[in-house]
Structures are given as structure tokens and as C-alpha cells.
DRENROSE-447171 format. One record per residue (C-alpha): residue number from 1; x, y, z. Coordinates in Angstrom, 1 decimal, always signed. Last residue first. Example, Ala and Ser with C-alpha at 12.3 -4.5 7.8 and 13.67 -1.06 7.14 Angstrom:
BEGIN
+-------+--------+--------+--------+
! pamar !      X !      Y !      Z !
+-------+--------+--------+--------+
!     2 !  +13.7 !   -1.1 !   +7.1 !
!     1 !  +12.3 !   -4.5 !   +7.8 !
+-------+--------+--------+--------+
REM end
This chain:
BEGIN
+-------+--------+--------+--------+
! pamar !      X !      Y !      Z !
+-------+--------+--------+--------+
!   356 !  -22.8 !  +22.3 !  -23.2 !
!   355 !  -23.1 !  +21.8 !  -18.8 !
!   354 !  -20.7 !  +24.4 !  -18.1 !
!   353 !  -18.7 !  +24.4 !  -15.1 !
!   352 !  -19.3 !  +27.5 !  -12.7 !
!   351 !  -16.4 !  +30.1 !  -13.4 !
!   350 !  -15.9 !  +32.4 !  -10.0 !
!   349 !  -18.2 !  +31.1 !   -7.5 !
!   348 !  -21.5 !  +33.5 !   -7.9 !
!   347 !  -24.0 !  +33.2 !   -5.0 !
!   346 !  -27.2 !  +34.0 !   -6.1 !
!   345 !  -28.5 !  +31.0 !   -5.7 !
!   344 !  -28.6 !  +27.8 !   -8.9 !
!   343 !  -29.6 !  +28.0 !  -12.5 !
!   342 !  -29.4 !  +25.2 !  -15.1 !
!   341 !  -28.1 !  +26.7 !  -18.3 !
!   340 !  -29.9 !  +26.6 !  -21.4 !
!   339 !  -27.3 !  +28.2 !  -24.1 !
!   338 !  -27.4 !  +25.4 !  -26.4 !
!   337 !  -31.3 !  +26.0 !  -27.2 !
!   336 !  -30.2 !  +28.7 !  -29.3 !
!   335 !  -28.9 !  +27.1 !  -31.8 !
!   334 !  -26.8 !  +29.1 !  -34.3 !
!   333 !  -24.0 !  +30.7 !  -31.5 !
!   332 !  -21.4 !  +32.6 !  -33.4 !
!   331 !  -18.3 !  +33.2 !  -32.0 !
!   330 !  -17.9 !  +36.2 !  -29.4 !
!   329 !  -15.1 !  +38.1 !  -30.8 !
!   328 !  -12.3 !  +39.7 !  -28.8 !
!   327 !  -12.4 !  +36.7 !  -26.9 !
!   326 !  -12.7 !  +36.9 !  -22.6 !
!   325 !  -10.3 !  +35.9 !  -20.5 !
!   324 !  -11.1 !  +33.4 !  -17.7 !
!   323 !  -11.7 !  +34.8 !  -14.3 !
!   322 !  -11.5 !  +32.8 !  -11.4 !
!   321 !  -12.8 !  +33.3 !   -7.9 !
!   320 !  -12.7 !  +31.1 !   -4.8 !
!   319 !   -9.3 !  +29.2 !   -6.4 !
!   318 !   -9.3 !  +25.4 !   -6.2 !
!   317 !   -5.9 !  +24.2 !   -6.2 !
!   316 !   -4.6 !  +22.4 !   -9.1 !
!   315 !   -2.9 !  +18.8 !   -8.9 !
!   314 !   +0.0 !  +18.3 !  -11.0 !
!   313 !   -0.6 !  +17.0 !  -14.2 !
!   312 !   -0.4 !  +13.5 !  -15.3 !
!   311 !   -4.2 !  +13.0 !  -15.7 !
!   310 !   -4.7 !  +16.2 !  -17.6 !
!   309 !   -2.4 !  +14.7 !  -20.3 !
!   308 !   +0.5 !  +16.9 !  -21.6 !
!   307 !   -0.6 !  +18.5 !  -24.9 !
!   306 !   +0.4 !  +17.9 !  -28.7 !
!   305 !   +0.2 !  +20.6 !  -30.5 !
!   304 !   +2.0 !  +22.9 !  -28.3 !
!   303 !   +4.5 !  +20.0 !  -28.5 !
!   302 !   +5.1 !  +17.5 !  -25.8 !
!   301 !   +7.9 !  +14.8 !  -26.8 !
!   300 !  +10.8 !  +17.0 !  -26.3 !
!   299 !  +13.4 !  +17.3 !  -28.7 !
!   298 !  +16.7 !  +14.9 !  -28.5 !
!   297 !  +20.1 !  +17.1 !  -28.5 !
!   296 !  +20.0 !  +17.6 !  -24.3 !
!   295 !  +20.2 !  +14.0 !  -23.9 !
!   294 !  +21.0 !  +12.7 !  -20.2 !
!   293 !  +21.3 !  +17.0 !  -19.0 !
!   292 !  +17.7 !  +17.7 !  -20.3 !
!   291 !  +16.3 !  +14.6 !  -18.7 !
!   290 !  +17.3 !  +14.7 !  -15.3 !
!   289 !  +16.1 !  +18.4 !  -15.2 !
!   288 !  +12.5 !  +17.6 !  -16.9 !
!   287 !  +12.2 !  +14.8 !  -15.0 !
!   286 !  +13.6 !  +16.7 !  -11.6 !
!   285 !  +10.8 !  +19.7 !  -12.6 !
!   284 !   +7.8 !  +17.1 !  -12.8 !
!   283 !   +8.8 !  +15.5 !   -9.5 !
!   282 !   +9.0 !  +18.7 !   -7.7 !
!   281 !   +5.7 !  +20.0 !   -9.2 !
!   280 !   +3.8 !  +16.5 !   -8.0 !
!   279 !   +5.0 !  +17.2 !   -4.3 !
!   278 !   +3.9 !  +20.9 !   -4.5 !
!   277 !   +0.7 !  +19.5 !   -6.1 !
!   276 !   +0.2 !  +16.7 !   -3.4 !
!   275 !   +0.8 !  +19.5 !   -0.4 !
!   274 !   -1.7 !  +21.7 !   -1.8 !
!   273 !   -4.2 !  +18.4 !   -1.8 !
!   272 !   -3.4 !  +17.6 !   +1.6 !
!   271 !   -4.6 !  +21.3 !   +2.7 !
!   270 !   -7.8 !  +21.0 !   +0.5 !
!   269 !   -8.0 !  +17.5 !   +2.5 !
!   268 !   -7.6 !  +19.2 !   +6.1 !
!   267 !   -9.7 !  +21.9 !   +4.9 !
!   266 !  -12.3 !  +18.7 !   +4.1 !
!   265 !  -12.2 !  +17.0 !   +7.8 !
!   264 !  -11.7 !  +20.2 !   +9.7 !
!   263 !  -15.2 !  +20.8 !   +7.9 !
!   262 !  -16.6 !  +17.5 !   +9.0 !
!   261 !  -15.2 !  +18.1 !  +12.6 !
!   260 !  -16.5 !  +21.5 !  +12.9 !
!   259 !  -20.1 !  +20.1 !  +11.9 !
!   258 !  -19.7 !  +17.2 !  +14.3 !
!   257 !  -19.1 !  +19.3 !  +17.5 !
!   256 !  -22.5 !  +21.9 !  +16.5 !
!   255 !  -24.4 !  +18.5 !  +16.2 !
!   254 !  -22.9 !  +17.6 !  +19.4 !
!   253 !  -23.9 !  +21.0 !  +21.2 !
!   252 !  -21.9 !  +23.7 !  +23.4 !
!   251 !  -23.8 !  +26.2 !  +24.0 !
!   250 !  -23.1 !  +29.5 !  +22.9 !
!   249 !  -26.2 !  +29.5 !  +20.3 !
!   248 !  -28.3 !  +29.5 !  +23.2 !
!   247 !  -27.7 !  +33.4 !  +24.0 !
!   246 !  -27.9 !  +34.8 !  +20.8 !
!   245 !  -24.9 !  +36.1 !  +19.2 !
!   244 !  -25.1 !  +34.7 !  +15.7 !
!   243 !  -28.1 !  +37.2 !  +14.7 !
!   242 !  -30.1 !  +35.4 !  +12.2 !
!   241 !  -30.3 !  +35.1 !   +8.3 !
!   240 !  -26.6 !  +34.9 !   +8.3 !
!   239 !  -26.6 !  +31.2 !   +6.9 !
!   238 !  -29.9 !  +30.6 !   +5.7 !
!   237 !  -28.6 !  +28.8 !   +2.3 !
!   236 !  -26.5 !  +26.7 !   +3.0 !
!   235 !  -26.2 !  +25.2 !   +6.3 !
!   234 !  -26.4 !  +22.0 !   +6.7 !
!   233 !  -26.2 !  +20.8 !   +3.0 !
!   232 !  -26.4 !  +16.9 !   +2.4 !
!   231 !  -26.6 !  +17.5 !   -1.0 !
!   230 !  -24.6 !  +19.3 !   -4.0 !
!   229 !  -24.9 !  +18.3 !   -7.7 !
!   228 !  -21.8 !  +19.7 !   -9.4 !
!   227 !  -22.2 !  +19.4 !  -12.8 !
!   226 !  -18.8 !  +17.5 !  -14.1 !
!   225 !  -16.1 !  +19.1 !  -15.7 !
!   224 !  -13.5 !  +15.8 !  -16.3 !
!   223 !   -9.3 !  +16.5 !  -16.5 !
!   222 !   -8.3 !  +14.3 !  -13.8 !
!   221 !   -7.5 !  +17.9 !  -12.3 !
!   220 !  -10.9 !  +18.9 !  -12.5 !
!   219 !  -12.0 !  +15.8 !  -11.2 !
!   218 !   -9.5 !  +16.1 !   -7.6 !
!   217 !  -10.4 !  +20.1 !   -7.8 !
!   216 !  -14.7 !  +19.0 !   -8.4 !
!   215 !  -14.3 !  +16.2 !   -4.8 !
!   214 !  -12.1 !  +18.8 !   -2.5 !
!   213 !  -14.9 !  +21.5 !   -3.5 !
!   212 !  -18.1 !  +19.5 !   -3.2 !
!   211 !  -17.0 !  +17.6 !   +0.4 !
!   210 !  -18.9 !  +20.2 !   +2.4 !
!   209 !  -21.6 !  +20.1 !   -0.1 !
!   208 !  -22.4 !  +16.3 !   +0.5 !
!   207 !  -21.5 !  +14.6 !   -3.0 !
!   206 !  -23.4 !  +13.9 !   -6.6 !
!   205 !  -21.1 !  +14.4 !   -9.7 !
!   204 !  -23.4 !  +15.1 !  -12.6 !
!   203 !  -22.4 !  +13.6 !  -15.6 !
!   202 !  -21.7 !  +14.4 !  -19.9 !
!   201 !  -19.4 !  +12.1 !  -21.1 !
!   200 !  -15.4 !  +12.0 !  -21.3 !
!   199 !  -14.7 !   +8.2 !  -20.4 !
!   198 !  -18.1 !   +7.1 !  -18.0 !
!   197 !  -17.0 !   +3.8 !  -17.2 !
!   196 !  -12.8 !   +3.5 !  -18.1 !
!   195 !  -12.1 !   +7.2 !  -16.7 !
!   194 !  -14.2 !   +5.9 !  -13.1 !
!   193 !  -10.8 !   +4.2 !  -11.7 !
!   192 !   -8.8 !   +7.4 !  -11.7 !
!   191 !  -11.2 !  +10.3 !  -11.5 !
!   190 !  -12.1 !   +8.3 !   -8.0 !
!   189 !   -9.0 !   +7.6 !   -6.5 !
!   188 !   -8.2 !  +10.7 !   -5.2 !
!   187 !  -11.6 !  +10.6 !   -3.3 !
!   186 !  -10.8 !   +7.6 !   -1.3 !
!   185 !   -9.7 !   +4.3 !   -1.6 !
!   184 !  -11.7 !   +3.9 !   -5.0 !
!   183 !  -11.4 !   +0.2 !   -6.7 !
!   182 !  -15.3 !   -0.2 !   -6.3 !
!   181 !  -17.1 !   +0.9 !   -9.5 !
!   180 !  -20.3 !   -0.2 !   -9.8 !
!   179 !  -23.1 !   +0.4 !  -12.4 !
!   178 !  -26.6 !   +1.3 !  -12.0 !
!   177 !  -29.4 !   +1.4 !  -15.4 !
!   176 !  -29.6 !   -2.2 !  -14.9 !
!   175 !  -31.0 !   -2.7 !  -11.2 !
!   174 !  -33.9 !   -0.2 !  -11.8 !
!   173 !  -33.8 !   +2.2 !   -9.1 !
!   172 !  -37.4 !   +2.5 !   -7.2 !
!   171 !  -36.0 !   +3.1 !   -3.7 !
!   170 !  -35.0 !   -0.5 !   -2.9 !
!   169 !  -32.9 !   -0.5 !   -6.0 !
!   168 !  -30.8 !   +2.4 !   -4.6 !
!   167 !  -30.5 !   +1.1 !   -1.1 !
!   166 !  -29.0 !   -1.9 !   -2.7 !
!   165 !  -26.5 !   -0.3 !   -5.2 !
!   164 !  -25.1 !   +2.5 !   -2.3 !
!   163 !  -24.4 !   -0.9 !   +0.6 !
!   162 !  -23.0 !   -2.8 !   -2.2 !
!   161 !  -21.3 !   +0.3 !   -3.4 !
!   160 !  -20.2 !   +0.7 !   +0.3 !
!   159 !  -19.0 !   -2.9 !   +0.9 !
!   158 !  -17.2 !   -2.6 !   -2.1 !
!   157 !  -15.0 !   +0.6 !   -1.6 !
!   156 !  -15.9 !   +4.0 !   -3.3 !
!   155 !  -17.7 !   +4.6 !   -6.2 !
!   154 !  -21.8 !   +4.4 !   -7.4 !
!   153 !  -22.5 !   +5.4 !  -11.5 !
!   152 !  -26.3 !   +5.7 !  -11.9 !
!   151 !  -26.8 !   +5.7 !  -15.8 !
!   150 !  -28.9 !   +8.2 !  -17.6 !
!   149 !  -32.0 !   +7.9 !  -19.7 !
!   148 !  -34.7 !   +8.4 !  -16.9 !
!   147 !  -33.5 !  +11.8 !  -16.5 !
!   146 !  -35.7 !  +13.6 !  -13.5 !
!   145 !  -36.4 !  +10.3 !  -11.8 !
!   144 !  -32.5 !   +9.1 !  -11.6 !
!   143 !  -31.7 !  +12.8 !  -10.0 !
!   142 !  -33.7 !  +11.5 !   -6.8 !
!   141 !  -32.3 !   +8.6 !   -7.0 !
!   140 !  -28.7 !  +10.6 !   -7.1 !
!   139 !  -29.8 !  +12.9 !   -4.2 !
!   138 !  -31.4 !  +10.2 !   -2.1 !
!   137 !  -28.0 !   +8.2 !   -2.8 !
!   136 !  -25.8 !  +11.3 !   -1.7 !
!   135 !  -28.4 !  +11.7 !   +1.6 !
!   134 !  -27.6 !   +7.8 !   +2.5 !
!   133 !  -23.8 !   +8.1 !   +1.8 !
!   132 !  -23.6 !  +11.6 !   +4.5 !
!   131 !  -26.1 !   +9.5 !   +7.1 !
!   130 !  -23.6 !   +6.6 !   +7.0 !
!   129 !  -25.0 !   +3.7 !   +5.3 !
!   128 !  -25.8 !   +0.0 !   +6.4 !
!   127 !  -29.5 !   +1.5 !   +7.2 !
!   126 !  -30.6 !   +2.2 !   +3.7 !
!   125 !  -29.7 !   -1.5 !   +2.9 !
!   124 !  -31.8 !   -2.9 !   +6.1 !
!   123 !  -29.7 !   -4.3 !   +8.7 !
!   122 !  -29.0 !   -7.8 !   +9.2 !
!   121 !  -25.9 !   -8.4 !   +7.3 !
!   120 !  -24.4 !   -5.6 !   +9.4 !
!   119 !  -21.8 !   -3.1 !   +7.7 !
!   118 !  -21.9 !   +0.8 !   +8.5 !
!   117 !  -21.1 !   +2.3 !   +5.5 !
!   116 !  -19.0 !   +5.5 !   +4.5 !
!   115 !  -19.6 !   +8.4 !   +2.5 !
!   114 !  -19.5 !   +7.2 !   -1.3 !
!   113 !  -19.4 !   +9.2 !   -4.2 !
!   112 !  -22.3 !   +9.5 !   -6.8 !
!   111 !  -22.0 !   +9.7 !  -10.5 !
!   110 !  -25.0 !  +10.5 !  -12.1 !
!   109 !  -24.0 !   +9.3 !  -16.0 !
!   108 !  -24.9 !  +10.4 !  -20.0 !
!   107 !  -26.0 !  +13.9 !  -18.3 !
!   106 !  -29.8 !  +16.0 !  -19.4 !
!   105 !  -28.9 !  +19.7 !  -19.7 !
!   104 !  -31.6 !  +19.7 !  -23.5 !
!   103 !  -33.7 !  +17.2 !  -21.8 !
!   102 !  -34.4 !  +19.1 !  -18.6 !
!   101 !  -34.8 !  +22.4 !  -20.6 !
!   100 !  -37.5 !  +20.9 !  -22.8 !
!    99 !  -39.1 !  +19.7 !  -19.3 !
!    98 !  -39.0 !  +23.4 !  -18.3 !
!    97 !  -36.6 !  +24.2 !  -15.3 !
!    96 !  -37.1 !  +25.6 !  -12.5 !
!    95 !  -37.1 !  +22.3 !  -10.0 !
!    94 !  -33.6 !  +21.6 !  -11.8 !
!    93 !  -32.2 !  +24.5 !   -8.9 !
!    92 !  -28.6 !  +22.8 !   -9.1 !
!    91 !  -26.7 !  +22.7 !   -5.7 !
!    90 !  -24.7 !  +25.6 !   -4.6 !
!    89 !  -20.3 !  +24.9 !   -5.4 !
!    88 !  -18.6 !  +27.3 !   -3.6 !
!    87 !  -21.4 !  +28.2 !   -1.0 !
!    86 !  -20.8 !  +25.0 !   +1.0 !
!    85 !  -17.3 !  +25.5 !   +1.9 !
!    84 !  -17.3 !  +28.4 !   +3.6 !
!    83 !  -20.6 !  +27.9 !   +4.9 !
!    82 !  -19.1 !  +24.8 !   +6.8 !
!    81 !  -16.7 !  +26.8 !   +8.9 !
!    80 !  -19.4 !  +30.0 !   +9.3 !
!    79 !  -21.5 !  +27.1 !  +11.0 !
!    78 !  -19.3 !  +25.9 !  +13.2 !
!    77 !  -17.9 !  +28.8 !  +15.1 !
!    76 !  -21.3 !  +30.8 !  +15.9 !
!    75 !  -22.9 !  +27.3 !  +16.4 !
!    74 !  -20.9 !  +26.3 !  +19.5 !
!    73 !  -19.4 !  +22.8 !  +19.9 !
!    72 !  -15.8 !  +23.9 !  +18.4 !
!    71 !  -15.4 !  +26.7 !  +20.5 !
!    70 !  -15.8 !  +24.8 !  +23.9 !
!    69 !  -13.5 !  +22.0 !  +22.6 !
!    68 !  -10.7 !  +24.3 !  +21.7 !
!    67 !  -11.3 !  +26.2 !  +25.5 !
!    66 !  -11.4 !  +23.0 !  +27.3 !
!    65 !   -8.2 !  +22.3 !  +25.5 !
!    64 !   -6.4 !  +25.5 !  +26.4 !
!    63 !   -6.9 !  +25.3 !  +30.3 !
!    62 !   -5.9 !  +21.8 !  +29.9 !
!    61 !   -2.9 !  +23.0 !  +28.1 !
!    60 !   -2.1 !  +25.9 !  +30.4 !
!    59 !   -2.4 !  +23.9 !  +33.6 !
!    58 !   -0.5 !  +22.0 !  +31.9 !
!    57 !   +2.5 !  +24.6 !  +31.0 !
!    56 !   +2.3 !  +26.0 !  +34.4 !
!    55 !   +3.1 !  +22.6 !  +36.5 !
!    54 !   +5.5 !  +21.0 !  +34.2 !
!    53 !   +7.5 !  +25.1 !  +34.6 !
!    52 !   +7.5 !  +24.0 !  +38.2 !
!    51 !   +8.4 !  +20.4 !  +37.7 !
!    50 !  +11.6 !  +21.6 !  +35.3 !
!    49 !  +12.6 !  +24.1 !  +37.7 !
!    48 !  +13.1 !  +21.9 !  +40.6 !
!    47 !  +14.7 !  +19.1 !  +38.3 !
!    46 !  +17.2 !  +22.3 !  +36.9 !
!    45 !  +18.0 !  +22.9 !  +40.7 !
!    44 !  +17.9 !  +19.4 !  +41.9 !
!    43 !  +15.3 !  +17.5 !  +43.8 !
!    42 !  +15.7 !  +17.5 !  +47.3 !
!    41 !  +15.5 !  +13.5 !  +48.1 !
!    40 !  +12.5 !  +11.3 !  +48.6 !
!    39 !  +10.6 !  +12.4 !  +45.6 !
!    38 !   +7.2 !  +14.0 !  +45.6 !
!    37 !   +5.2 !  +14.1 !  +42.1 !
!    36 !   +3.4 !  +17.3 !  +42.2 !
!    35 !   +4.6 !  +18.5 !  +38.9 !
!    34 !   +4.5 !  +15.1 !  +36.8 !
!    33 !   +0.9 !  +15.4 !  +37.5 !
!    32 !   +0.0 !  +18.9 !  +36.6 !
!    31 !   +2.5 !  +17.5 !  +33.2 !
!    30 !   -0.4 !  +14.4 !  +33.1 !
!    29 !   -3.5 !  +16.2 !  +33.2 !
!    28 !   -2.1 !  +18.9 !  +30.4 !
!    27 !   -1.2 !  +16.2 !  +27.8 !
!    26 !   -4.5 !  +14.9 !  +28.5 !
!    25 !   -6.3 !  +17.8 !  +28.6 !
!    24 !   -4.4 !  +18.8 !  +25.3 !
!    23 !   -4.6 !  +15.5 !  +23.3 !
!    22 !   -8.6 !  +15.8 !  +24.2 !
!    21 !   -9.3 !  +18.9 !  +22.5 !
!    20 !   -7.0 !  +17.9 !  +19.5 !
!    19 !   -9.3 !  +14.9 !  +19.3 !
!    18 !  -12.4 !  +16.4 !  +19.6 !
!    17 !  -11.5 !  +18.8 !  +17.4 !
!    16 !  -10.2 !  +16.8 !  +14.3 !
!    15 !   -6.2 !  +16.1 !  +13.3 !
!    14 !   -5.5 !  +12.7 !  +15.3 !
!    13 !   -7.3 !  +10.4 !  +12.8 !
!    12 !   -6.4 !  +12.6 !   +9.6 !
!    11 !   -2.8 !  +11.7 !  +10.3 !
!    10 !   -2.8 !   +8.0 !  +10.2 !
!     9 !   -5.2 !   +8.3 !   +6.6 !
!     8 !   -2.7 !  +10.6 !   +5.2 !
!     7 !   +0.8 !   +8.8 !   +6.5 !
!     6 !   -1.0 !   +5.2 !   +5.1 !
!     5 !   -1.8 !   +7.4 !   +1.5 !
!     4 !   +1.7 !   +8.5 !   +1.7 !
!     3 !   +3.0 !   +5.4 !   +2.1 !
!     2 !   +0.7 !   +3.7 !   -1.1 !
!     1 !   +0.0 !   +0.0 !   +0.0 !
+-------+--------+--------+--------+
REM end
């Protein structure tokens, strides 16, 4: 197995809230104890010192911790967190369209990413799913009904297609219009292993919307442009509608805990992805160095005609606002109809991927 991908998955356990919360209190619990150990003899000058400053620095830690945890359980924190990365990519208002309009936007393939299962042969289907994997395959059903002609693509690991396949037949989804793919690790996998199914058609990528941004940069850089379909949204779009300094939003809740933790979760990823691309540039720049010094006389391979391959590039970052130059001429459009665009909020993200 991939070291990096072991070093990713090792470091993502100890790198939420909770956790971080708890390291502290810990650490802090036991350097308070350290401090008031008694020995038999007088302790040295440097020992003497060394329990003192044991003593301070936990009591700071715990101090600290409880603090952390307390921040990370109130709405005022949480919910700006997860706004941030919901707004980026609002889901598709397809209620407003006309059923000419539905046909004209309609994908080849609803490609929906798993979100963890929870494995019991006795369970129900819908209940051997996470709550995050159950909303994505509501959304993709849900997506099945408005174009009966497209194929329902579910990846991620076996157990959780099985899990995403079966729920999807019990609610109404005809067994042959799914298809599996179960090779995926985790999100960097899927552009990967999904390239032989759908190839370059037309699809609407189906994810929770704190997950949306990680999930489009990782296909964008796999060289796809899906439609992003967003689900599972907490937030979006009444965030700000009320004051954020009322009284009971400064208690500390679970729901308030596990909303922090999902959006640590995804900046964590976004953060993972930066350090891929910087990773991937090195590599790219010792090729090129190693070799232009073994044969500087034979030309390159890659022409302007001929392009590098989206799949080999570095990964790119997602940027909040991009701006893509405009023509001097506008080339001519002859059908109409092309331009049908499916319309989402009020809330502009840069360049929002075409759908013709």
C-alpha cells in the first residue's frame, strides 16, 4: 500500500477537534501530575525548575483544551466553517426548469461518491449507510427520476457500493441502469478508476456540499467538468439570516461538535491536496532536469500541438474566484437551445462548469 496514502489516513485520525481537544487535557492532566510528584531527596536545581514550569505549561494545556473543545461545539464557530465551503459549489435548482430544458442539460451518467457504510448483514440496505452516503443516494435517485435515460455510477469501496447499489434499488432504481465501480480508496481515487466507465461524457457528480470543493479540484484535475450536484447541506442557504450572538447558540452542542469536525475533515483535505501539487511539481521539474542534462540534443515529446495529459498534471488548487479571458469576438451561436443553463442561488463562484 501507497506510504503516503497510510501517512494521510494516520494523520487525519488525530487532526479533528475532539481529538486535538482531548490531546491537550491529557497532555495537560499528566505534566499537573508530573509537577506534584514527591521524591525522597531534594530535587535538583534544573529538576526543581523543570516540575514548576510542568506545572504551568499543563495547567495551560488543559486550560487550552477546554477552550478548543468549547469553540468547536458552539454554532457561531461551526457554522461559518461549513458555509465556507458549501457556497462554492450551490446545488442545481432543476425544479425551475421546463421539461425541454431538462432534456436539452440531461448527463450520460450521475456519478455518486460514497460516505462510509456501517456493515451488518441484518440491517436494512438504507441502514448499512452513514447518514452523509444515505443523503448522496437520495440525491442521485432523486436525479435518476428527473433523467430516466442516464446511468447511476456508485464509487468508493465494495462494501459501500454494495451498501449504495441496494439502497438504490429498494428506492425504485432499476437494477440495470446502476453500475459499480469499487477500486476507490478515497476521493483521489475516484477520477482514476471511473475514466474506463463514464470516459469524457456528460455527468453530474453527486457529494455532500462540504465535500463538493475537495471532490470538483481532484476531477478537474483528472481533467473531467462535471455538474456539481450538492446534498447533504447544513447550512446553505440561511446562513446569516439570524443574529449569531444569541444566548443559546453558545452552547456547546454535538451537532454543533460534528459540523466542525466534518469541515476540519475537508480543509484538512484542501490542505493535503496543496501539499500533493507541490509534491507532484518537484517531481515534474527533476524529470524535466534529469532529462535535459542525459540528452539535451533529442526534442521534447510534448509540443503545443500535442498537450500533456490532464491525468499527469499536478494537482490544481481550487481558487474562490477565477476569471477566464474573454475573446475579442464572441463566436457565433446558431442554436439557441445550447445556451440553457441550469440555474442555482445568487451566489457567484468564479467560473461554474458548463453543462454544453
Amino acid at each position: 500500500m501507497d506510504f503516503w496514502f497510510i501517512f494521510k489516513k494516520g494523520l487525519s485520525i488525530y487532526i479533528h477537534p475532539l481529538t486535538i481537544a482531548m490531546e491537550l487535557i491529557v497532555l495537560g492532566v499528566v505534566m499537573i501530575g508530573f509537577s506534584r510528584r514527591r521524591r525522597r531527596k531534594k530535587p535538583g536545581k534544573f529538576i526543581a525548575w523543570l516540575k514548576k514550569a510542568s506545572g504551568d505549561w499543563g495547567v495551560a494545556a488543559v486550560i487550552c483544551g477546554v477552550f478548543f473543545l468549547f469553540l468547536a461545539s458552539i454554532k457561531p464557530v461551526a457554522e461559518p466553517l461549513v458555509f465556507g465551503l458549501e457556497k462554492q459549489y450551490p446545488p442545481p435548482k432543476l425544479d425551475q426548469l421546463t421539461d425541454r430544458q431538462l432534456a436539452e442539460v440531461a448527463p450520460d451518467y450521475i456519478v455518486v461518491l460514497a460516505g462510509g457504510e456501517r456493515f451488518d448483514p441484518g440491517k436494512p440496505a438504507t441502514s448499512q449507510l452513514t447518514f452523509a452516503a444515505l443523503a448522496r443516494v437520495n440525491e442521485g435517485v432523486r436525479l435518476a427520476r428527473l433523467f430516466p435515460k442516464a446511468t447511476v455510477v456508485f464509487t468508493g469501496q465494495p462494501e459501500e457500493v454494495r451498501a449504495m447499489t441496494e439502497s438504490a434499488i429498494d428506492l425504485g432504481v432499476a437494477k440495470e441502469r446502476i453500475v459499480g465501480e469499487s477500486e476507490s480508496r478515497d476521493t483521489e481515487d475516484h477520477p482514476r478508476f471511473l475514466r474506463p466507465i463514464i470516459g469524457d461524457s456528460r455527468f453530474f457528480l453527486v457529494t455532500s456540499g462540504t465535500h463538493m470543493p475537495r471532490a470538483m479540484a481532484l476531477f478537474e484535475a483528472g481533467g473531467y467538468d462535471p455538474v456539481p450536484a450538492s446534498c447533504d447541506l447544513w447550512v446553505w442557504p440561511r446562513f446569516g439570516d439570524e443574529s449569531p450572538y444569541q444566548p443559546e447558540y453558545f452552547i456547546p452542542k454535538v451537532e454543533s461538535l460534528w459540523m466542525t469536525n466534518t469541515a476540519f475533515h475537508e480543509y484538512l483535505g484542501l490542505a493535503w491536496a496543496r501539499l500533493v501539487e507541490a509534491r507532484g511539481e518537484e517531481k515534474s521539474m527533476a524529470a524535466a532536469d534529469s532529462i535535459g542534462s542525459e540528452s539535451p540534443a533529442q526534442p521534447s515529446s510534448l509540443t503545443e500541438e500535442e498537450p500533456a495529459s490532464a491525468n499527469s498534471a499536478p494537482l490544481p488548487l481550487p481558487e474562490k474566484k477565477s476569471v477566464r479571458p474573454v475573446p475579442e469576438e464572441e463566436p457565433e451561436r446558431p442554436h439557441p437551445a445550447d445556451e440553457t443553463k441550469i440555474p442555482t442561488e445568487e451566489m457567484p463562484r468564479g467560473d461554474r462548469p458548463a453543462f454544453l
